[in-house]
ROSE-4610 file (N, C-alpha, C; in Angstrom, 1 decimal, always signed):
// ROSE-4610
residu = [X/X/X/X/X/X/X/X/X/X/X/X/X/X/X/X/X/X/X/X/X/X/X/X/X/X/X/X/X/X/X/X/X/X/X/X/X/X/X/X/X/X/X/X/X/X/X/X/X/X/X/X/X/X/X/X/X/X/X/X/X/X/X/X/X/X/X/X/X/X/X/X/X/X/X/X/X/X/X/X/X/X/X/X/X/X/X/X/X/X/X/X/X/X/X/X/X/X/X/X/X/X/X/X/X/X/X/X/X/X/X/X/X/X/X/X/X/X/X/X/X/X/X/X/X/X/X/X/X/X/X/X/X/X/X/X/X/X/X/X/X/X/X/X/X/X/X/X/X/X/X/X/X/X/X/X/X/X/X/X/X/X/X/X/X/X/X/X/X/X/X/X/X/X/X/X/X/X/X/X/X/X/X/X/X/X/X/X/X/X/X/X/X/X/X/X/X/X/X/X/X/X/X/X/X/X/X/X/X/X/X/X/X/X/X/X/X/X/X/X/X/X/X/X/X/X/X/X/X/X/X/X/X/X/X/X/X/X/X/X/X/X/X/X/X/X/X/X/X/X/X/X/X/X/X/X/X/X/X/X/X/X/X/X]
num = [1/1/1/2/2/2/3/3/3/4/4/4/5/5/5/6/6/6/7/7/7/8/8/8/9/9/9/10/10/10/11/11/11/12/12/12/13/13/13/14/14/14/15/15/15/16/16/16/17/17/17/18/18/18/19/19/19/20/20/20/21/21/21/22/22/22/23/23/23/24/24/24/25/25/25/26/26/26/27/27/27/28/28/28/29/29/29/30/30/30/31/31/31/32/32/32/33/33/33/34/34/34/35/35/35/36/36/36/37/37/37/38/38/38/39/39/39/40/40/40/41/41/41/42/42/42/43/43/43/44/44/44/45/45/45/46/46/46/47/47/47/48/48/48/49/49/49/50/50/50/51/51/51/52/52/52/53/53/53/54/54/54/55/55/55/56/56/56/57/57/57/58/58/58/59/59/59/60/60/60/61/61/61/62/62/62/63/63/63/64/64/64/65/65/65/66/66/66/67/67/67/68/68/68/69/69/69/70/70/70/71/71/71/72/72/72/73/73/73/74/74/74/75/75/75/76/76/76/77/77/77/78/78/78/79/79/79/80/80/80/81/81/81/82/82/82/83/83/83/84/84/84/85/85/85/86/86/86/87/87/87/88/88/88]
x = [-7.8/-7.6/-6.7/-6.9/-6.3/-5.3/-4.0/-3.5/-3.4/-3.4/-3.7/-2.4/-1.2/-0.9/-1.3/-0.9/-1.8/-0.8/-1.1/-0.7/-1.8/-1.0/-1.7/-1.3/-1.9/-1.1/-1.6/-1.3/-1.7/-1.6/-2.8/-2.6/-2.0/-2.4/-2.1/-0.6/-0.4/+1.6/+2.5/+1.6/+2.4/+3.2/+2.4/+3.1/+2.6/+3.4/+3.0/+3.1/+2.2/+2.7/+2.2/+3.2/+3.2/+2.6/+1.8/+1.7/+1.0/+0.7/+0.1/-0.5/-1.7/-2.8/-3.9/-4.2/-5.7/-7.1/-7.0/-8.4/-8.3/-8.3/-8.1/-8.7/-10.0/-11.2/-11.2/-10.4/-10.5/-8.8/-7.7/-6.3/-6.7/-7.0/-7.9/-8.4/-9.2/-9.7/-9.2/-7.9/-7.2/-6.4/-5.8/-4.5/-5.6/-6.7/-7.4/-7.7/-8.7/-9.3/-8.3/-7.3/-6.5/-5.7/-5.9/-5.1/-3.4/-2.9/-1.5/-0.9/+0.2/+1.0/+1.5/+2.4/+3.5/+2.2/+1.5/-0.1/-0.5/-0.7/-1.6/-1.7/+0.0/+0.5/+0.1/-0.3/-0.7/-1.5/-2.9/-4.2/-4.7/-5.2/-6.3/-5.5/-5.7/-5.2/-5.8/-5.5/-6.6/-6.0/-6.8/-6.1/-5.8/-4.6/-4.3/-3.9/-3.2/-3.2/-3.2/-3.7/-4.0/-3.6/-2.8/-2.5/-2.6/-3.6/-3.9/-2.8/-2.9/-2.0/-2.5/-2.0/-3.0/-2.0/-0.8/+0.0/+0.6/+1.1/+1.4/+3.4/+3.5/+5.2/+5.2/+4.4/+4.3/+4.0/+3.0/+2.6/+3.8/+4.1/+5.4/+6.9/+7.0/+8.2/+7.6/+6.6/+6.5/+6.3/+5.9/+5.6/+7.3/+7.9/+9.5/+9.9/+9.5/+9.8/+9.8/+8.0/+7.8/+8.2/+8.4/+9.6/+11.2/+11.3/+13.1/+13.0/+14.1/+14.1/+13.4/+13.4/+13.4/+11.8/+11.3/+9.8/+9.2/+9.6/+9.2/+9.3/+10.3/+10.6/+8.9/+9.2/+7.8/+6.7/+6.0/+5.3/+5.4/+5.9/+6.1/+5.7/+6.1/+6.4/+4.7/+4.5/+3.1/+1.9/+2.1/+0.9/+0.5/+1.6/+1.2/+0.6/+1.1/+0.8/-0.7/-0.8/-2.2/-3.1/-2.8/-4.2/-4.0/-3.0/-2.8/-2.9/-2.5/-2.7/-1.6/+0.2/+1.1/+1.8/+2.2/+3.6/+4.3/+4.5/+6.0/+7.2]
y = [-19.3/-18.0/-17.2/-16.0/-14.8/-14.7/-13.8/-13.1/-11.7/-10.3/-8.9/-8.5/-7.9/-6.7/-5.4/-4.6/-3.1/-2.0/-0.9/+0.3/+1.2/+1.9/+3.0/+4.4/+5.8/+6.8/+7.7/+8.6/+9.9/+11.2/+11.9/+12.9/+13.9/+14.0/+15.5/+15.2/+14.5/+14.0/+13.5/+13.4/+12.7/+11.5/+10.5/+9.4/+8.2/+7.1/+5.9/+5.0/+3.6/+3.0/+1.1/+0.4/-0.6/-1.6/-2.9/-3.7/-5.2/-5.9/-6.8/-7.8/-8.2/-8.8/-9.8/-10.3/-11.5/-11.0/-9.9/-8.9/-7.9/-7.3/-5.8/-4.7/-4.8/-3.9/-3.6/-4.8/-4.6/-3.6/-3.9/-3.7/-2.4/-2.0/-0.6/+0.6/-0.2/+0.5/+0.8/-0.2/+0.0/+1.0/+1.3/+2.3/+3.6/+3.5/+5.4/+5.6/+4.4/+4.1/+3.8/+3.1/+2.6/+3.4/+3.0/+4.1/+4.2/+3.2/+3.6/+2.9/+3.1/+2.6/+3.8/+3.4/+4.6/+5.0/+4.7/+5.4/+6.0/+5.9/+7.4/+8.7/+9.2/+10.5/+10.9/+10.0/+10.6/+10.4/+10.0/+10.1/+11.0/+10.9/+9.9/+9.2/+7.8/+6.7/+6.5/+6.2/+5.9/+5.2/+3.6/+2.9/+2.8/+2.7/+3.0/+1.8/+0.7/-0.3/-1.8/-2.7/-4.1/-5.1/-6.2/-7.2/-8.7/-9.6/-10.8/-12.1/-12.6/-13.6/-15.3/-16.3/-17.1/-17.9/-17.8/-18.0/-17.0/-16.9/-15.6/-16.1/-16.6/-16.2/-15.8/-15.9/-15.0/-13.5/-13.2/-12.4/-11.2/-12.2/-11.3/-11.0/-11.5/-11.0/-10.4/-9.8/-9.3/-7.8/-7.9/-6.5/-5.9/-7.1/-7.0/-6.1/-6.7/-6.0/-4.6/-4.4/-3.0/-1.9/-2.6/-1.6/-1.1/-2.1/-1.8/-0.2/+0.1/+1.3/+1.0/-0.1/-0.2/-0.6/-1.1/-1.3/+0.2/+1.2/+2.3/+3.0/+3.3/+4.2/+3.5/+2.4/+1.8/+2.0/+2.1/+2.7/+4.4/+5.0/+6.4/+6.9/+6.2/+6.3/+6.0/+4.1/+3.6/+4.0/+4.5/+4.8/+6.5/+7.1/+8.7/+8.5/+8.0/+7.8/+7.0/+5.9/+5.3/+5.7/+6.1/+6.7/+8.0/+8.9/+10.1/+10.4/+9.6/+9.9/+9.4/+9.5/+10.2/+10.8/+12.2/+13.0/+12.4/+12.8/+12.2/+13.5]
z = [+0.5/+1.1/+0.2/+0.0/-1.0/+0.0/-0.4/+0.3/-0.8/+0.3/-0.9/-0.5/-1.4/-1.1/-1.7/-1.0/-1.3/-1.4/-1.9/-1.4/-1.3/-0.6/+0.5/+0.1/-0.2/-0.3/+0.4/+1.2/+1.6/+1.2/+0.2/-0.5/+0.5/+1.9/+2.2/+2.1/+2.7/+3.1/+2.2/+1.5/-0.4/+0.3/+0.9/+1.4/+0.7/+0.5/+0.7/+1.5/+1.4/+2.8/+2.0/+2.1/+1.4/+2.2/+2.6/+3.2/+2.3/+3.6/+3.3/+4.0/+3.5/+4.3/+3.8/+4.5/+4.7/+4.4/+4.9/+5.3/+4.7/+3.7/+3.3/+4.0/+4.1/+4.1/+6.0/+6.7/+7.8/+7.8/+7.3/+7.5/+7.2/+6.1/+5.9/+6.6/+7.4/+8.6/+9.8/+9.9/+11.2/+10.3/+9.5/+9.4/+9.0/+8.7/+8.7/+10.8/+11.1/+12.8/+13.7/+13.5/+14.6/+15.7/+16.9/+18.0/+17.8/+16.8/+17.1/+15.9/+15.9/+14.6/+13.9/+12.5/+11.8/+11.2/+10.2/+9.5/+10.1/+11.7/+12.2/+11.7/+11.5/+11.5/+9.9/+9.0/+7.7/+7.1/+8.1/+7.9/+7.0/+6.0/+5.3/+4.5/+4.7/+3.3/+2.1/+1.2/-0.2/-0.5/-0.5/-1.2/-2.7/-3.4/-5.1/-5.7/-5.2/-5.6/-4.8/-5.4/-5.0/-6.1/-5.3/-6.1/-5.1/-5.8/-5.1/-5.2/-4.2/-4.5/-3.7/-3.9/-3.7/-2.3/-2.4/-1.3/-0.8/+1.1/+2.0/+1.6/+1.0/+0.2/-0.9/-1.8/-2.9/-2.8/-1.5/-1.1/-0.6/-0.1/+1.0/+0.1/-1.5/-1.8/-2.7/-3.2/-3.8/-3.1/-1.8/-0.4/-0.3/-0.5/+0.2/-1.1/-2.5/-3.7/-3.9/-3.4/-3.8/-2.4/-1.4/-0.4/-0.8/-1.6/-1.9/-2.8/-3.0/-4.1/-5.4/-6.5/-7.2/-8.0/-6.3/-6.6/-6.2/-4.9/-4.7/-6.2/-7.0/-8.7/-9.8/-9.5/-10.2/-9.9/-8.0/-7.4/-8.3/-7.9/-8.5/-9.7/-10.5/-12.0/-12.2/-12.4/-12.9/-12.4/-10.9/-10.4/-10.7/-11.0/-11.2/-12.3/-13.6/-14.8/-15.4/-14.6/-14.6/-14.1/-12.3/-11.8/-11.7/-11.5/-11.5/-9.9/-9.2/-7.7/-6.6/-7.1/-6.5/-7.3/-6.8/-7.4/-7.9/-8.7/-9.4/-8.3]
């Protein structure tokens, strides 16, 4: 079993949203489809980055990583620069 973490970004709301999961393509669908949760409010997601991992504690300190400040500046920085798809 993979474990993914992901990010999530919302062009209209210049948001991101960090997680992590089993199922991507389903986790996916619940934060654009799902009746409730923090994601509702900055519908449409696109996902911008994925990274696999093959254990859910590798998984989860690396989720825990890119939540702190210092993984969000890296979010920021690598992802505007590589894919061009958040603000700096």
């Amino acid at each position: 079993m993979e474990f993914v973490v992901y990010i999530l970004w919302s062009q209209e709301h210049d948001q991101i949203y960090i997680g992590f999961t089993e199922n991507l393509i389903q986790r996916y669908h619940w934060h654009n489809h799902g009746p409730k949760g923090y994601t509702l409010r900055y519908r449409p997601w696109k996902v911008v980055h994925v990274q696999f991992f093959e254990s859910k504690s590798e998984a989860l300190k690396r989720e825990k990583l890119l939540k702190g400040g210092q993984g969000r500046i890296w979010i920021r920085e690598n992802l505007n620069k590589e894919a061009g798809f958040i603000s700096a």
